[in-house]
Backbone bond lengths (Angstrom), bond angles and torsions (degrees), N, CA, C in turn:
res aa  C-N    CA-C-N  psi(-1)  N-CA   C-N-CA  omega(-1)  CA-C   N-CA-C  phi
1 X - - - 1.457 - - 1.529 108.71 -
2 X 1.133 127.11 130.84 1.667 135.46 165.89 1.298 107.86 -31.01
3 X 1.556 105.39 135.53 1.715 88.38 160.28 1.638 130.31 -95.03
4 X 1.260 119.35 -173.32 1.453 129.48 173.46 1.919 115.93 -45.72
5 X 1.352 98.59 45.89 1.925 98.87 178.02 1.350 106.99 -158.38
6 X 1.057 86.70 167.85 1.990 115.59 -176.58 1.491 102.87 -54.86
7 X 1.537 107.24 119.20 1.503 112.46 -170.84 1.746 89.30 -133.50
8 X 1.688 120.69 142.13 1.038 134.59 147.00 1.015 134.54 -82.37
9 X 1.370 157.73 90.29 1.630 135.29 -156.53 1.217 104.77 -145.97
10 X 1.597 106.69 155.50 1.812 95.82 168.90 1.714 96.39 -94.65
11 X 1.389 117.16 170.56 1.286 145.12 -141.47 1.837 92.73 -66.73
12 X 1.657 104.60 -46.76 1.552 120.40 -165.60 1.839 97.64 -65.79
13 X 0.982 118.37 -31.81 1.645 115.98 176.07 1.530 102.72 -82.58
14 X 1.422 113.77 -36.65 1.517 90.09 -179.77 1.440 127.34 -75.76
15 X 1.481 113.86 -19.15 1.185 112.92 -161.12 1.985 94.36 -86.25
16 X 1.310 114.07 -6.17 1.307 133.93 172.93 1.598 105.31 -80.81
17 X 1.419 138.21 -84.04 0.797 145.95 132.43 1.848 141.81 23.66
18 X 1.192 90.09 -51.69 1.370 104.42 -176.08 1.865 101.14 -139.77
19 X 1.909 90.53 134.56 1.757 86.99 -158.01 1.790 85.84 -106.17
20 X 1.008 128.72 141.14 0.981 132.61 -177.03 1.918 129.31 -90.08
21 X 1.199 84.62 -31.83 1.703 111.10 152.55 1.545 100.59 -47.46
22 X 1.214 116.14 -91.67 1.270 141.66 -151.74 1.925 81.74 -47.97
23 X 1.168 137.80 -80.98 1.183 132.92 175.38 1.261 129.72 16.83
24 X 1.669 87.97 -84.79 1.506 118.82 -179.56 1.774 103.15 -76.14
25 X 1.311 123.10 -5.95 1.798 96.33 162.51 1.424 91.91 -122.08
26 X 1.536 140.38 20.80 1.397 102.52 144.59 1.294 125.83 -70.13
27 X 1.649 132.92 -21.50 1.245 123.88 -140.69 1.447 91.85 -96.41
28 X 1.530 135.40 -32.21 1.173 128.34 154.31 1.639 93.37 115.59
29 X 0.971 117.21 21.54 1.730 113.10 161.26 1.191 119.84 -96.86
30 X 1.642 102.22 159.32 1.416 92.16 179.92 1.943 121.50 -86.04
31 X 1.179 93.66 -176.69 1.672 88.95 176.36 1.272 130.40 -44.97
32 X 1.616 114.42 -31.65 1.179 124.70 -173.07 1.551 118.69 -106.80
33 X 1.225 102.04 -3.30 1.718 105.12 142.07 1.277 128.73 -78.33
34 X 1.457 105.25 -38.32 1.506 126.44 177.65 1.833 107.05 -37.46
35 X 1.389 94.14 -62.88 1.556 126.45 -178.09 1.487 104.44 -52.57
36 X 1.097 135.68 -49.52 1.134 142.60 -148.28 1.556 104.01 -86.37
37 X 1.482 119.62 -63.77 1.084 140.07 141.83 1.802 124.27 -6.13
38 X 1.472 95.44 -57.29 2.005 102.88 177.32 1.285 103.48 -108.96
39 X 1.727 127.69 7.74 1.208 104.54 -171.66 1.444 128.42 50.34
40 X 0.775 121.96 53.56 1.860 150.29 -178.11 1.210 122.94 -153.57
41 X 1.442 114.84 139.45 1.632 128.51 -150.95 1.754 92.37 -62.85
42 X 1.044 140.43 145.49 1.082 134.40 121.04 1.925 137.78 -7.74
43 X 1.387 111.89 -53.11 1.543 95.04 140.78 1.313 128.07 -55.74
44 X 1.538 134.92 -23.99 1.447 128.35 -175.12 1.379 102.45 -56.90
45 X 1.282 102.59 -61.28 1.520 126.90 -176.07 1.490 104.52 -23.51
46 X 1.376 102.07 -68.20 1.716 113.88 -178.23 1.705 119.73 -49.17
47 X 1.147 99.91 -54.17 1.387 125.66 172.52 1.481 105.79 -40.87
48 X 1.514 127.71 -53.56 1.180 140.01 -169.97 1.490 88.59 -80.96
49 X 0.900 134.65 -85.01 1.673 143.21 -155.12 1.872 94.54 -50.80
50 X 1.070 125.84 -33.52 1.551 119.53 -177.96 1.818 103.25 -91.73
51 X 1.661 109.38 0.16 1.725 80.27 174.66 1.408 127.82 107.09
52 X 1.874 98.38 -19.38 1.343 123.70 -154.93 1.829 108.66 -92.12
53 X 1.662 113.36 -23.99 1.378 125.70 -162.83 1.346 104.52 -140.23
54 X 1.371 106.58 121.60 1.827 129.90 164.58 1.097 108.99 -94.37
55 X 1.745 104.49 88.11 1.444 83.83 169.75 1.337 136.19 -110.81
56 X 1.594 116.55 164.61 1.107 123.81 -178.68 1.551 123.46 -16.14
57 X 1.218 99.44 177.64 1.855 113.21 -157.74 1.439 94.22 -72.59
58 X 1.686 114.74 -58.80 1.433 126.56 179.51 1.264 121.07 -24.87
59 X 1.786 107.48 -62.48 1.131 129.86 -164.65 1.735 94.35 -75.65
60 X 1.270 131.71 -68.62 1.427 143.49 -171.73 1.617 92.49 -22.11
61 X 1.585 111.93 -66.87 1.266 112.71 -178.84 1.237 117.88 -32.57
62 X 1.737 110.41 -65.96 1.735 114.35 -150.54 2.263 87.16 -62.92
63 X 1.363 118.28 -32.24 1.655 112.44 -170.63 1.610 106.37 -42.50
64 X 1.927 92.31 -43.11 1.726 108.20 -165.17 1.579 113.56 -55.41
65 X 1.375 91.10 -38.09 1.740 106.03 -179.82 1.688 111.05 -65.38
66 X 1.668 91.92 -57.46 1.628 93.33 -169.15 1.913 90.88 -47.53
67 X 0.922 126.54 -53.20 1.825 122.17 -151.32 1.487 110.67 -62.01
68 X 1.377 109.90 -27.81 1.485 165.33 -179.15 2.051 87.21 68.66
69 X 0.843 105.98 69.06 1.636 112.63 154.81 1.581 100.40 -100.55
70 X 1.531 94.38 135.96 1.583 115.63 156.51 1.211 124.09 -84.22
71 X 1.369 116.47 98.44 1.762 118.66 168.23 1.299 100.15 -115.32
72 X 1.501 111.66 135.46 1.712 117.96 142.83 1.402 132.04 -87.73
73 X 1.262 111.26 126.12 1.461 112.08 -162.17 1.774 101.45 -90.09
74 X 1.121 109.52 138.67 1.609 102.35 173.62 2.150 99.07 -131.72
75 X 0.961 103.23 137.90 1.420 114.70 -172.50 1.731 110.69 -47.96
76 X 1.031 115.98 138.43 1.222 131.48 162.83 1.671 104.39 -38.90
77 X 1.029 104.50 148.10 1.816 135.66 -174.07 1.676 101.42 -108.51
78 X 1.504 114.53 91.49 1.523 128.08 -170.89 1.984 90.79 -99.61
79 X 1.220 123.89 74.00 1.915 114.27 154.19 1.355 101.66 -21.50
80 X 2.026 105.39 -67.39 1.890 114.04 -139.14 1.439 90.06 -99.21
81 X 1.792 84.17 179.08 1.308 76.77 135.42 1.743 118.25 -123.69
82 X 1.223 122.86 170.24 1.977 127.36 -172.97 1.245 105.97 -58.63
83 X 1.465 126.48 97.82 1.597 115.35 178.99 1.280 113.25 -96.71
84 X 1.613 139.53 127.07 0.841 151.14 149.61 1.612 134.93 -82.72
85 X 1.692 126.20 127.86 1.569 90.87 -161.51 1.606 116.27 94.53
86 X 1.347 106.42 151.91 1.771 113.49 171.86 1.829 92.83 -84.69
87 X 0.902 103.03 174.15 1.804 130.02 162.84 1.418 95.08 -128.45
88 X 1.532 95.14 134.20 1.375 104.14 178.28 1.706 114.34 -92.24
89 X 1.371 100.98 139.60 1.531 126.13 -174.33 1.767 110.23 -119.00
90 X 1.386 101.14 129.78 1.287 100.73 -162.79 1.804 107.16 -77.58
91 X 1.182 106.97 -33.04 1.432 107.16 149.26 1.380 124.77 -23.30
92 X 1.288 111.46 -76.36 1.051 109.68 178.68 1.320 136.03 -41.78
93 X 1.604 101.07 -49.26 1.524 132.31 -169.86 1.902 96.13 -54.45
94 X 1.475 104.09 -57.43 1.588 118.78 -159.26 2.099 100.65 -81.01
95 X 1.615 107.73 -2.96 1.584 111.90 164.89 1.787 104.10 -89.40
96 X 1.419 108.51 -42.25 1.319 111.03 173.21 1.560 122.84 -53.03
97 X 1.382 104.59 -35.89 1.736 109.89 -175.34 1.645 97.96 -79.84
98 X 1.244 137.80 -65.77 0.919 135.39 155.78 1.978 122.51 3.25
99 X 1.608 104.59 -66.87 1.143 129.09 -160.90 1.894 96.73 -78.25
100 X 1.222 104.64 -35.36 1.435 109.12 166.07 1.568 128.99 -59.31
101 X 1.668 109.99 -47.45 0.971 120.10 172.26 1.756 112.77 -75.48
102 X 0.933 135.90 -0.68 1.150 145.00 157.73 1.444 126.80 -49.13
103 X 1.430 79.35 -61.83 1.562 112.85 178.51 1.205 135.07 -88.48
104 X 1.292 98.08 -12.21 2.044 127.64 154.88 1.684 104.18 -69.16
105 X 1.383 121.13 -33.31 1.304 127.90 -161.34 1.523 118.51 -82.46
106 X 1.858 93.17 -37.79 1.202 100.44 -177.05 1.584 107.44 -103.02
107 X 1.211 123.83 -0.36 1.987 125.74 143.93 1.186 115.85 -37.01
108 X 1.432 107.47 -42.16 1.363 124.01 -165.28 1.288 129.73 -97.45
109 X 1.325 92.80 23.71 1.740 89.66 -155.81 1.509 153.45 22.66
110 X 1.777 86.00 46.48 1.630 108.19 -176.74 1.570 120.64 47.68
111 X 1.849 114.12 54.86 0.794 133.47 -177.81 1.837 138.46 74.25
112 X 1.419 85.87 26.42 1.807 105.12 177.88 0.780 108.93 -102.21
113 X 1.406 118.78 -11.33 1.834 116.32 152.58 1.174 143.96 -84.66
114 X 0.984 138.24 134.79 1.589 114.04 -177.52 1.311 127.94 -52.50
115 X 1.279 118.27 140.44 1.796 138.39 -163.12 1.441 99.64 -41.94
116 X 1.594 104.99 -37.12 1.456 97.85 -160.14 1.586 106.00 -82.87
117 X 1.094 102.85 -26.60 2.216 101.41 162.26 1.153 117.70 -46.11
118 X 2.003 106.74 -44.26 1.490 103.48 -166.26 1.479 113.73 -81.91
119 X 1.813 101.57 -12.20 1.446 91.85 172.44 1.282 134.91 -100.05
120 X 1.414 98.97 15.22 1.436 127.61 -170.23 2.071 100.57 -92.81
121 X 1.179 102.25 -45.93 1.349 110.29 -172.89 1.497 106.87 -67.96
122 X 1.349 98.45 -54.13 1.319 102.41 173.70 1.660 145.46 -39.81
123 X 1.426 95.77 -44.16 1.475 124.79 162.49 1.301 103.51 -65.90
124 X 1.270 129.02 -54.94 1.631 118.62 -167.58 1.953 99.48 -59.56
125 X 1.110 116.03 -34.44 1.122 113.97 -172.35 1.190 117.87 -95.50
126 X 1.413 135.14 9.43 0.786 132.71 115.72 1.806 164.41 -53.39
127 X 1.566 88.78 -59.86 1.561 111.51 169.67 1.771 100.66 -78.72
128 X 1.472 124.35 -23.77 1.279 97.07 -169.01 1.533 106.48 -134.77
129 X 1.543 121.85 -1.70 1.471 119.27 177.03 1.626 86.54 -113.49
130 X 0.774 164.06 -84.25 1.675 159.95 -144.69 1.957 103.04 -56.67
131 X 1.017 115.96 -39.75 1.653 120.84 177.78 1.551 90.15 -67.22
132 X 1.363 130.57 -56.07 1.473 114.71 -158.79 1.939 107.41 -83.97
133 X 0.845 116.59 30.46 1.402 124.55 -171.52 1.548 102.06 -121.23
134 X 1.558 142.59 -5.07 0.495 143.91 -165.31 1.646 103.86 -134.11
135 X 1.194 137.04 152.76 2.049 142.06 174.13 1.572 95.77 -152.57
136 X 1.773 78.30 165.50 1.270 79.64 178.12 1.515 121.69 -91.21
137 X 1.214 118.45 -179.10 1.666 126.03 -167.74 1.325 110.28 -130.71
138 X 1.676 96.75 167.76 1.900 91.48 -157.14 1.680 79.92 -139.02
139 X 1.457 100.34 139.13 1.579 123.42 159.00 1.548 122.17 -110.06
140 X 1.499 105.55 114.10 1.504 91.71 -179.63 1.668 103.74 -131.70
141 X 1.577 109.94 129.93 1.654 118.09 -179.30 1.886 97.46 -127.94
142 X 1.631 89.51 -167.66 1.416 96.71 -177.22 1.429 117.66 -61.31
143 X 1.354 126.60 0.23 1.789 122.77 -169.90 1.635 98.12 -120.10
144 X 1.146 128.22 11.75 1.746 129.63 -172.71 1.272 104.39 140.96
145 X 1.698 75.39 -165.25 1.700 110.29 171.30 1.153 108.73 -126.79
146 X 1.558 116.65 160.18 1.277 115.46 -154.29 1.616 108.44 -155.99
147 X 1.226 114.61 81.57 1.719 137.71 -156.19 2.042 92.54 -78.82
148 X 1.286 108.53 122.55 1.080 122.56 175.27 2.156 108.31 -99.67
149 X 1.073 130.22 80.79 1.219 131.46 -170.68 1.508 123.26 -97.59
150 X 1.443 106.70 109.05 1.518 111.83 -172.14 2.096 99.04 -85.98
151 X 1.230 81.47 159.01 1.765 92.44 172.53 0.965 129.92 -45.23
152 X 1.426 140.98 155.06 1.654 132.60 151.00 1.290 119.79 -66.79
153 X 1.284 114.07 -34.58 1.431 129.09 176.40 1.617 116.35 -43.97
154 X 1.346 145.44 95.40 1.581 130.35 165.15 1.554 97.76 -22.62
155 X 1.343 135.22 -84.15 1.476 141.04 -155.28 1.019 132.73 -45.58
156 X 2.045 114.11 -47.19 0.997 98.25 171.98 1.910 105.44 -95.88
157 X 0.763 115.60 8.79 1.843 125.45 169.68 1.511 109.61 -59.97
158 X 1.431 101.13 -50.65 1.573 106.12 171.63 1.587 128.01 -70.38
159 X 1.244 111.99 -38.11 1.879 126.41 147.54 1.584 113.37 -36.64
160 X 1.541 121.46 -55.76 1.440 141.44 168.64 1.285 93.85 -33.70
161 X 1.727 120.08 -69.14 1.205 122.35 -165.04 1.307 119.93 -48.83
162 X 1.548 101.36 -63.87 1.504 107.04 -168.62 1.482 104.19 -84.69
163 X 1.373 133.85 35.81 1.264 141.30 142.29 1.543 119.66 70.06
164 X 1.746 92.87 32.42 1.673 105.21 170.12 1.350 101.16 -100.44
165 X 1.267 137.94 -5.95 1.116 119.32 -172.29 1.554 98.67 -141.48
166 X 1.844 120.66 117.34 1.259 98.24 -154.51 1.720 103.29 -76.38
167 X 1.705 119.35 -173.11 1.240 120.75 -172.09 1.467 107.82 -115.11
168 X 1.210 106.76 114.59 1.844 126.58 168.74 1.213 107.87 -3.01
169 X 1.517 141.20 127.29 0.956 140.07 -177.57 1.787 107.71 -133.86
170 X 0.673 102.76 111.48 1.998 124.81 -175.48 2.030 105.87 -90.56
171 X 1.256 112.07 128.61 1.696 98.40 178.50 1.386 90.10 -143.95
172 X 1.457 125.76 103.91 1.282 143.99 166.53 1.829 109.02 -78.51
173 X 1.536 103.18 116.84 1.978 110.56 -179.13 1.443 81.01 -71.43
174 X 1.374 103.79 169.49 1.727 138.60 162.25 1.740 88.85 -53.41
175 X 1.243 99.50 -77.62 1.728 103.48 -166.72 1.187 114.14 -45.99
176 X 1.570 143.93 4.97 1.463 125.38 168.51 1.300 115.48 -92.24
177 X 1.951 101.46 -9.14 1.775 95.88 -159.46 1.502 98.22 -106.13
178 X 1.121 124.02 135.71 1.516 153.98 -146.54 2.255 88.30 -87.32
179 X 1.163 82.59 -78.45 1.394 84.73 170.98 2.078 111.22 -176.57
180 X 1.473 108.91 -175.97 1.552 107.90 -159.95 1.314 94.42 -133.08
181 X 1.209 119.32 154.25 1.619 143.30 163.86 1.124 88.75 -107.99
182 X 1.510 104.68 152.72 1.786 139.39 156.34 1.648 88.59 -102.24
183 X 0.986 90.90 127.13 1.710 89.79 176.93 2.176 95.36 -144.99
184 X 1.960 102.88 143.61 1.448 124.17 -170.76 0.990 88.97 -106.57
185 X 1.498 132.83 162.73 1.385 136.53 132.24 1.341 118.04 -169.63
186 X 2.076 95.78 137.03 1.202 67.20 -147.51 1.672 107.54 -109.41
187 X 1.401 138.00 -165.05 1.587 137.80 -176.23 0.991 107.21 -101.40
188 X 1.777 106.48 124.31 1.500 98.85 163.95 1.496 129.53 -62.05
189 X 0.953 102.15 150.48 1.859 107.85 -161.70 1.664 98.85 -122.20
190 X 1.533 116.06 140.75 1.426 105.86 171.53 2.031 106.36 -118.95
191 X 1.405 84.60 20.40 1.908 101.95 -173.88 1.125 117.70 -144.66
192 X 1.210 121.54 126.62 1.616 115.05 161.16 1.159 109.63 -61.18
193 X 1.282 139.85 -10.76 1.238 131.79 -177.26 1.545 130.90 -98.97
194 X 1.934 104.48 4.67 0.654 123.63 161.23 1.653 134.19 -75.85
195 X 1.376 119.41 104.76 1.543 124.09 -163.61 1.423 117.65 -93.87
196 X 0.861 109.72 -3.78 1.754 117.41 174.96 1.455 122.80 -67.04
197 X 1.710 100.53 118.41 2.091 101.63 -152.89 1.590 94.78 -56.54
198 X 1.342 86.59 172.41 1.242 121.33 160.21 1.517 124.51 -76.03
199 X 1.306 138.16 147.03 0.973 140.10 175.23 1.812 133.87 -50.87
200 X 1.367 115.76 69.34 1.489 127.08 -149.79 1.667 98.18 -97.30
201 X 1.698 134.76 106.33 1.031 131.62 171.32 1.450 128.93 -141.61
202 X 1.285 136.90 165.39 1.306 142.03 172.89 1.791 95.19 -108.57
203 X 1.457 108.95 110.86 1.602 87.07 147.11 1.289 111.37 -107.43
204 X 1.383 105.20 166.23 1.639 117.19 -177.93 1.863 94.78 -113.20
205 X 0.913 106.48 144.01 1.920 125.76 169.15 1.301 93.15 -109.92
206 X 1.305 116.77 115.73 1.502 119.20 143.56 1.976 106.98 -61.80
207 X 1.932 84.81 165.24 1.351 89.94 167.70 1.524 121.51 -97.10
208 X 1.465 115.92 30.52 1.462 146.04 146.97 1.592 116.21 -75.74
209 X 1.352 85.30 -19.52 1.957 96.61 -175.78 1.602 95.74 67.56
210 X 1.017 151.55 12.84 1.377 134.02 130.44 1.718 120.61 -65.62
211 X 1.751 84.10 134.04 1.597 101.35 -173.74 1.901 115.04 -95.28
212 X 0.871 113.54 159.42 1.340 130.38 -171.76 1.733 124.77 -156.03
213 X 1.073 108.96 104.60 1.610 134.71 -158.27 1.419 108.74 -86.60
214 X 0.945 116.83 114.72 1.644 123.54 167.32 1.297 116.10 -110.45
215 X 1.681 117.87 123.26 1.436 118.83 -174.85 1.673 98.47 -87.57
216 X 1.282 98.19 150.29 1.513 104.47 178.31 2.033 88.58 -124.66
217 X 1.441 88.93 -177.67 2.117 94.86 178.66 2.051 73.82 -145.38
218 X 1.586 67.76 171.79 1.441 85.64 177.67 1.533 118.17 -61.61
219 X 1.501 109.27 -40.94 1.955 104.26 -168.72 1.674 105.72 -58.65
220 X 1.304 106.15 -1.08 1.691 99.23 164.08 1.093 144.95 -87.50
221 X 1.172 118.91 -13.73 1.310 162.97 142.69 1.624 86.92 35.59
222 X 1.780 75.72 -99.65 1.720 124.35 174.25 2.063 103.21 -29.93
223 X 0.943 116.74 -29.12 1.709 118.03 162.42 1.076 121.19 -90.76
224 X 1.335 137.94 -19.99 1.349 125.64 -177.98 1.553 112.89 -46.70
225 X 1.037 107.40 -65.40 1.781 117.89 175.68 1.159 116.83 -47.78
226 X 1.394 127.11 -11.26 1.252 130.90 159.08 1.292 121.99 -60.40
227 X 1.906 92.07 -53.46 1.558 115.23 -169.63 1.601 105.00 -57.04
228 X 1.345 100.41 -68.28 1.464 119.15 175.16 1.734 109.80 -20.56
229 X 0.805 127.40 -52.37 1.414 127.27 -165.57 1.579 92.20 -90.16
230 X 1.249 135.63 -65.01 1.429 103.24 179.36 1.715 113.82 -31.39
231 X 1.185 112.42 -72.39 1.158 113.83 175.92 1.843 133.08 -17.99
232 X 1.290 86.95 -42.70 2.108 96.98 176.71 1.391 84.93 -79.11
233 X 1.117 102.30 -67.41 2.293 111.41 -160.33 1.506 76.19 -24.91
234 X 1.692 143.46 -75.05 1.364 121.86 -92.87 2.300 72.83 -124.31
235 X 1.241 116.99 20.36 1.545 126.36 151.98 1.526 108.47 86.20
236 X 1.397 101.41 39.69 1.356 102.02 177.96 1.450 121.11 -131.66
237 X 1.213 136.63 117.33 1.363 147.92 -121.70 1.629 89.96 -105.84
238 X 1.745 128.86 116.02 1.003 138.57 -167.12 1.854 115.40 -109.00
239 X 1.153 95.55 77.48 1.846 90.31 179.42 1.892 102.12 -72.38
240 X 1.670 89.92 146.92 1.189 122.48 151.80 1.489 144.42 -156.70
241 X 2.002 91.58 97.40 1.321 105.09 -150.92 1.878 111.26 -62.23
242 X 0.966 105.79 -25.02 1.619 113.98 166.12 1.304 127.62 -68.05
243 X 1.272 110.89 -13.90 1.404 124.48 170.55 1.602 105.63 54.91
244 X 1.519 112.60 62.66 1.650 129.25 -170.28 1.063 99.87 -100.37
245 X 1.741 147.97 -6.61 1.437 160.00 154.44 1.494 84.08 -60.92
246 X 1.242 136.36 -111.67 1.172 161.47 175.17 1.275 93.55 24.39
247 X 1.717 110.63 -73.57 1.833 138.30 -147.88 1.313 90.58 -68.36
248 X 1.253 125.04 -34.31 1.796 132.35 -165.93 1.572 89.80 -86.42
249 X 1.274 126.60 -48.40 1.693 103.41 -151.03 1.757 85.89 -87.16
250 X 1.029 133.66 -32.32 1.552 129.58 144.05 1.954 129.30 -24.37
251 X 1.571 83.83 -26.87 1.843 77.68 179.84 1.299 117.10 78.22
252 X 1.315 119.96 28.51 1.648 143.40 -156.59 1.275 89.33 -102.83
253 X 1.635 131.37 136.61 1.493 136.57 159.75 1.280 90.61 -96.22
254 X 1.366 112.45 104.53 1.303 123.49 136.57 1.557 146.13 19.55
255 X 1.744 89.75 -91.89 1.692 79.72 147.07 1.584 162.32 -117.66
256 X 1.752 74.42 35.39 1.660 102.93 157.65 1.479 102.96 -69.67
257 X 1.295 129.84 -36.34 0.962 129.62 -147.34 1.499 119.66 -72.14
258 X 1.571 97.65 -54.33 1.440 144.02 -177.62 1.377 116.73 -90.31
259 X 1.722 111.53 -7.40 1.548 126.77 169.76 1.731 123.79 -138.85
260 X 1.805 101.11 44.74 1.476 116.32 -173.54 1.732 113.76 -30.88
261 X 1.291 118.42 -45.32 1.011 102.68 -177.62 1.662 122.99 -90.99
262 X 1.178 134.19 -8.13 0.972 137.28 166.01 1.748 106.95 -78.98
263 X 1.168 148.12 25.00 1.572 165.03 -159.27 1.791 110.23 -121.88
């Protein structure tokens, strides 16, 4: 734990730095002083003392006070921005159509079928296999999140693509979202040889109480703790009842973790 002096840090060392557990059972109160004290439910309390809740900047503060350690917080250092998802590239899009018609060609046995097969195949793989090959993607920096949302429609989804029709753009502030889970889960598997992840996400709760799911993969791992601290810095209280911060700054694979017997 830090001691009793003037500390500079950015947010990602403190929330490293300073254990928040340990805090709240040195001083030797109970929960419901604890509570009383930060103005926070009594589950918070727990939540914090088990490991389970990062919280926000606000709150981080009033802990700093209760302990009465002096830290200065200085904002997280954002380079990127958090990409989730492909971004669509028209390149790509116009290698994909290509790669379709290829493969429309050779259905067809490069024209020993009738035209109207090949234009039959073609279309399906277009309007309805090339649209589903593509989702939408999420940008998140120091000012939000920023939900990129293509159509339901195959038709105009494929317009989206090839960039006649622009694509829905959603920009959620810090201040609407209530707070986020890190949430694991994992797939039943009937193979070890089955490689298909596990269920790796952030949802966000607005303070609409609408939820919003962000898939993460494993090579992100190594960023979450990045993310995470934007997230407090910018006042938004980050539970993680699995304690998957922890398992990571531990050096824990994941889904060894969450898949003991497959390990």
């Amino acid at each position: 734990m830090l001691t009793d002096t003037n500390v500079s840090t950015s947010l990602e060392e403190f929330i490293m730095l300073i254990d928040f557990s340990e805090i709240l059972k040195t001083f030797g109160f109970s929960n419901q002083e604890i509570s009383n004290r930060l103005d926070i439910s009594i589950a918070k309390v727990e939540l914090i003392k088990s490991k389970q809740l990062y919280p926000n900047k606000a709150l981080a503060q009033k802990i700093i006070r209760f302990s009465k350690q002096k830290v200065s917080l200085t904002p997280p250092v954002v380079a990127d921005d958090f990409q989730f998802g492909q971004p669509i590239k028209l390149k790509r899009v116009i290698f994909s159509i290509i790669l379709i018609i290829f493969v429309s060609l050779l259905f067809t046995g490069f024209g020993h079928q009738p035209f109207w097969v090949f234009l039959l195949v073609l279309l399906i793989g277009l309007f309805v296999t090339l649209p589903s090959c593509f989702n939408d993607y999420w940008l998140i920096n120091r000012n939000g999140l920023k939900i990129n949302i293509f159509s339901s429609s195959g038709t105009t989804k494929l317009a989206q693509l090839l960039h006649i029709i622009p694509i829905t753009q959603r920009t959620i502030p810090y201040q609407d979202i209530d707070h986020i889970n890190i949430i694991y889960r994992t797939r039943p598997r009937t193979s070890p040889f089955d490689i298909n992840p596990d269920i790796f996400q952030l949802v966000c709760t607005l303070k609409n109480n609408q939820e919003l799911s962000i898939d993460l993969n494993v090579s992100f791992e190594e960023n979450l703790l990045n993310l995470v601290t934007i997230f407090t810095y910018q006042g938004v209280d980050v539970y993680d009842q699995q304690r998957i911060l922890l398992a990571l700054t531990k050096k824990e694979n994941l889904f060894q973790k969450f898949n003991p017997k497959f390990s």
